[in-house]
NULORO-568129 format. One record per residue (C-alpha): residue in one letter; x, z, y. Coordinates in pm, whole numbers, plus 50000, padded with zeros to 5 digits. Each point is the difference from the previous one (the first is absolute). Example, Ala and Ser with C-alpha at 12.3 -4.5 7.8 and 13.67 -1.06 7.14 Angstrom:
2
  rest      x      z      y
     A  51230  50780  49550
     S  50137  49934  50344
END
This chain:
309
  rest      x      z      y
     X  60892  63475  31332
     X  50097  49700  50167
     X  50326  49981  50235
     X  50102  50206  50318
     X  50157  49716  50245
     X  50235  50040  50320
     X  49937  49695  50264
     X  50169  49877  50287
     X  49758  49887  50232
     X  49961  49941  50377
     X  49894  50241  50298
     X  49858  50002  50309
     X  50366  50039  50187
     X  50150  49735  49801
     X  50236  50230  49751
     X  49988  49947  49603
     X  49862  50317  49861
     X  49871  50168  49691
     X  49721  50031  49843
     X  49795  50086  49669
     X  49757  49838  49783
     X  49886  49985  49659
     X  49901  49755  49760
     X  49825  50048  49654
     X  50100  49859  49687
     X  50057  49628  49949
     X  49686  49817  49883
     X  49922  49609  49967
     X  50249  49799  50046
     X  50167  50198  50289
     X  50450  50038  49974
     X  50184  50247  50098
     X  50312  49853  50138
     X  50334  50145  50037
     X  50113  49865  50322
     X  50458  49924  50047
     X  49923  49813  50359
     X  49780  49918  50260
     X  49987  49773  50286
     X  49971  50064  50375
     X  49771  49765  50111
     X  49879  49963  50409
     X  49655  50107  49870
     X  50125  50325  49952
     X  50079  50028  50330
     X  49635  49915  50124
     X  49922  50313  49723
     X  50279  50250  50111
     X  49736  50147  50263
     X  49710  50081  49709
     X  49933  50255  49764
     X  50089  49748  49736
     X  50245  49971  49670
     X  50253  49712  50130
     X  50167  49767  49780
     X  49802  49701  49890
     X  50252  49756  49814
     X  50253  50157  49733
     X  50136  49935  49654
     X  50030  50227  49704
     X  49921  50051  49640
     X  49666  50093  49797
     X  50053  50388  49922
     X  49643  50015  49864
     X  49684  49807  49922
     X  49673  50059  50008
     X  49749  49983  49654
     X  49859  49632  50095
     X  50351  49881  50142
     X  50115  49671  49798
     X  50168  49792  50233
     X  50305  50227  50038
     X  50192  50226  49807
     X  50215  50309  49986
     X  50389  49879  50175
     X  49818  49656  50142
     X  50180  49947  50334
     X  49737  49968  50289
     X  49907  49934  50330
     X  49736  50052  50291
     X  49838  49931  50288
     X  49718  50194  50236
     X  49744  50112  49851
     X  50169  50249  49836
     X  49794  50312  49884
     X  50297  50199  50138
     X  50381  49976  50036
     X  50110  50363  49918
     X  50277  50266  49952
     X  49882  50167  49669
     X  50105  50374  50046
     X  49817  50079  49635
     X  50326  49770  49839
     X  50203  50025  50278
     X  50048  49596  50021
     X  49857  49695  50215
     X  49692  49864  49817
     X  49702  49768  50115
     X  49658  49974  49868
     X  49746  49750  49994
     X  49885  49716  49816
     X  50065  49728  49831
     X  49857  49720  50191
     X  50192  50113  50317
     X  50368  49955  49721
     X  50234  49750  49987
     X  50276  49944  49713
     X  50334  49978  50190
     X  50216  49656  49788
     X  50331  50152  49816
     X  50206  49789  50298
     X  49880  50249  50262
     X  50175  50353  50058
     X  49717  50285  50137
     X  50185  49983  50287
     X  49925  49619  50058
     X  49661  50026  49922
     X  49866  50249  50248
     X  50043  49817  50253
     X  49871  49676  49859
     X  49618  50197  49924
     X  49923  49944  50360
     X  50263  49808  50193
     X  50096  49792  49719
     X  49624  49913  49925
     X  49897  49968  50359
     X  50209  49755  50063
     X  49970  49776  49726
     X  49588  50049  49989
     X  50063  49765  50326
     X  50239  49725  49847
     X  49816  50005  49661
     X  49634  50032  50079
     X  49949  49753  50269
     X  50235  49737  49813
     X  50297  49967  50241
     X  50198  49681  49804
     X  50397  50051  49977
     X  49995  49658  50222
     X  49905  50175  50304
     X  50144  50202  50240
     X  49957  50366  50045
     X  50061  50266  50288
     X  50081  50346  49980
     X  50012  50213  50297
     X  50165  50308  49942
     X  50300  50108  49735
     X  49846  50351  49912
     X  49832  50137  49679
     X  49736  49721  49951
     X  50197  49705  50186
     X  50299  50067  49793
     X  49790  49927  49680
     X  49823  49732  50146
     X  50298  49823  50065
     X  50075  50039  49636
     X  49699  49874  49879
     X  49964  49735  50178
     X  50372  49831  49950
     X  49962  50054  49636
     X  49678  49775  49954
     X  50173  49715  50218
     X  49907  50059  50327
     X  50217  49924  50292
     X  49991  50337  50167
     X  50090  50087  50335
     X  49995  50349  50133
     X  49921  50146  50378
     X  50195  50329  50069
     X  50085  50146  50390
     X  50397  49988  49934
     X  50240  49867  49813
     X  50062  50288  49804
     X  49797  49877  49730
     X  50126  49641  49958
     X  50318  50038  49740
     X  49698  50195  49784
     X  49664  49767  50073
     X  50245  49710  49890
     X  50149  50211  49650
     X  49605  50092  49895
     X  49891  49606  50038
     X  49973  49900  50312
     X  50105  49645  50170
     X  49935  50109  50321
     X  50018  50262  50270
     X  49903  50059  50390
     X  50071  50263  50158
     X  49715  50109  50220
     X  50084  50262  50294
     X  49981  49889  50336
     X  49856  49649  49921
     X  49724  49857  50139
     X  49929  49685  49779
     X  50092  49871  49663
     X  50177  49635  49916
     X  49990  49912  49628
     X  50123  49704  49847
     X  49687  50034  49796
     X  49635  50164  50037
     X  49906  50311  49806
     X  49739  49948  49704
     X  49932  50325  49889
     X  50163  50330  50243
     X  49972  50339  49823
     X  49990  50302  50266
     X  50150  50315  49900
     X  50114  50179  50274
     X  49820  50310  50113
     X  49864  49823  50292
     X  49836  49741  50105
     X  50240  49720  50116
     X  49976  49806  50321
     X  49762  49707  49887
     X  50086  49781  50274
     X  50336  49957  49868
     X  49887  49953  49627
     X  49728  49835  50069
     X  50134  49640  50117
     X  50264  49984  49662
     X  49687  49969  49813
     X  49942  49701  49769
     X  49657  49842  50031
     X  49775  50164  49826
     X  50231  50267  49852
     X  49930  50365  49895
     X  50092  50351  50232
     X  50020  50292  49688
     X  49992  50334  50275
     X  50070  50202  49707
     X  50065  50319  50257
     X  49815  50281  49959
     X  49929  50129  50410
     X  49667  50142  50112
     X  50000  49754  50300
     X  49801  49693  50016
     X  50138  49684  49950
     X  50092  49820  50335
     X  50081  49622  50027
     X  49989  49799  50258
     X  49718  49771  50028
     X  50141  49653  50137
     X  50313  50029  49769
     X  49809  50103  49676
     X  49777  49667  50047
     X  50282  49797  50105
     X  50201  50113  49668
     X  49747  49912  49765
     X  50067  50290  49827
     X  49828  50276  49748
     X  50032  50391  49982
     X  49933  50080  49616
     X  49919  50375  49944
     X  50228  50121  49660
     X  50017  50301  49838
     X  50156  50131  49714
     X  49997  49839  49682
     X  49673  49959  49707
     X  50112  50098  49696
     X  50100  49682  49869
     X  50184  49892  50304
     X  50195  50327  49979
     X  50087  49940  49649
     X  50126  49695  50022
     X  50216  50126  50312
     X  50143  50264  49805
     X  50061  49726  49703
     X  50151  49772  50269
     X  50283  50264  50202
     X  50088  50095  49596
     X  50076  49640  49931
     X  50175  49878  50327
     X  50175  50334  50050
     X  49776  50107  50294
     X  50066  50351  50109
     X  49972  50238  50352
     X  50302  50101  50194
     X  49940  50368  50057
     X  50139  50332  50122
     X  49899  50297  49781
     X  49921  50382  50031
     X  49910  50294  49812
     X  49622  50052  49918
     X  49998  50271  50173
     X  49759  50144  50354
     X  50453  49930  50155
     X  49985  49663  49870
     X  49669  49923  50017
     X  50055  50111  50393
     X  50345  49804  50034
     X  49849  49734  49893
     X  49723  49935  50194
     X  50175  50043  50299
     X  50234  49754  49880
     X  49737  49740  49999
     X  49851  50111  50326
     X  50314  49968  50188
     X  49988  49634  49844
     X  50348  50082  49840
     X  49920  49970  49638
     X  50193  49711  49814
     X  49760  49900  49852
     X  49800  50201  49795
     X  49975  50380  49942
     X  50017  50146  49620
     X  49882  50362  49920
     X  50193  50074  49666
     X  49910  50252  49815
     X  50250  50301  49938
END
């Protein structure tokens, strides 16, 4: 028999629209989740214009599991990321569900609320993939540019294991909040030409949806120290030659999280009280719409929710 499944996916024009699939019955150690939120990521935009499902990071709970499943049981609250076999409106139960494996499931801590941990499957883990896999000590200094979805996190992240964090944002519109999420420091970017720190940058996390002007990042750099251009563009990378040699600097390429990394990211926002600031809408094709152009009108503070109705 298997289930009937309703998707919201991507088309050619842009619009969210419906569409149909089916899926047998659950074998292995596939789940069938019952999804209460999902994020709205910037990947999704990049999707929006394909013929496929969105919605790659969400939280929910294990509805059903399949005849090899042993990791996870029946009510166990979970999480994802990518990957996904497919992120679906279920029109055979009439609810939000998810299915796929496993492998590709994380437990969400008691600590976190659904809401909270949508966003942290792919911001949250994004982020701290950077900090925690390439060993970034809390003596050292680190950069954010940009207070949006992933910067906002970062920020977080990166105060709570001791680092002295200074964020990068066009106005001062952001300051009062930068400082309240962490930060020591704040510069305000628009119309500047140069940057003068009282100290170099060791590690500078970029999470804006474009690719900064390197000339003025480029000279804060400490010797030696590490460029994360976590932004997800289609253009190549462009840095000035002279300045890049003269800095001394890296550009590590980071993704999201390995499994363990992500764990341990999920185990660390639970303990030191790590969680999104969002704006949510129905999971709906209206809010689903609403919030997409939210995000591409760069007004969304600072991550979109789904929630299911």
């Amino acid at each position: 028999m298997g289930i009937g499944f309703t998707v919201y996916k991507g088309s050619k024009e842009g619009k969210i629209i419906k569409g149909t699939t089916h899926r047998g019955d659950l074998k292995g150690d596939e789940i069938l989740v019952k999804i209460s939120h999902l994020g709205v990521c910037g990947t999704d935009q990049h999707y929006k214009t394909t013929d496929m499902v969105l919605g790659h990071e969400g939280a929910g709970t294990v509805e059903e599991v399949g005849p090899e499943a042993t990791t996870l049981k029946k009510q166990d609250s979970v999480g994802w990321v990518t990957n996904i076999t497919a992120v679906v409106i279920a029109s055979t139960v009439d609810k939000p569900i998810a299915r796929t494996d496993t492998s590709f499931l994380f437990k969400i801590p008691a600590g976190i609320k659904p809401e909270d941990a949508a966003p942290l499957m792919c911001g949250g883990a994004t982020v701290f993939n950077a900090l925690s896999m390439y060993d970034v000590p809390p003596t050292d200094r680190v950069g954010v540019i940009g207070l949006g979805g992933l910067g906002h996190l970062a920020t977080q992240f990166a105060a709570k294991m001791g680092c002295e964090v200074v964020v990068f944002s066009r106005t001062e519109s952001k300051k009062e909040e930068a400082m309240k999420l962490g930060a020591k420091g704040f510069y305000a970017t628009k119309g500047l030409k140069d940057l003068k720190l009282e100290k170099p940058i060791n590690h500078l996390l970029v999470t804006t949806s474009m690719q900064p002007d390197w000339s003025m990042y480029l000279p804060i750099m400490q010797a030696g120290g590490t460029i994360y251009p976590l932004t997800v563009s289609a253009d190549n990378l462009s840095v000035p030659s002279l300045p890049f040699i003269q800095s001394r600097s890296r550009f590590q390429g980071s993704i999201v999280a390995p499994r363990y990394i992500h764990n341990k990211m999920l185990e660390f926002a639970a303990f030191h009280g790590i969680k999104p600031i969002i704006m949510e809408y129905p999971m709906n094709v209206e809010g689903m719409a609403e919030a997409m152009k939210t995000l591409d009108e760069g007004k969304m503070r600072y991550r979109g929710v789904l929630v299911a109705q």
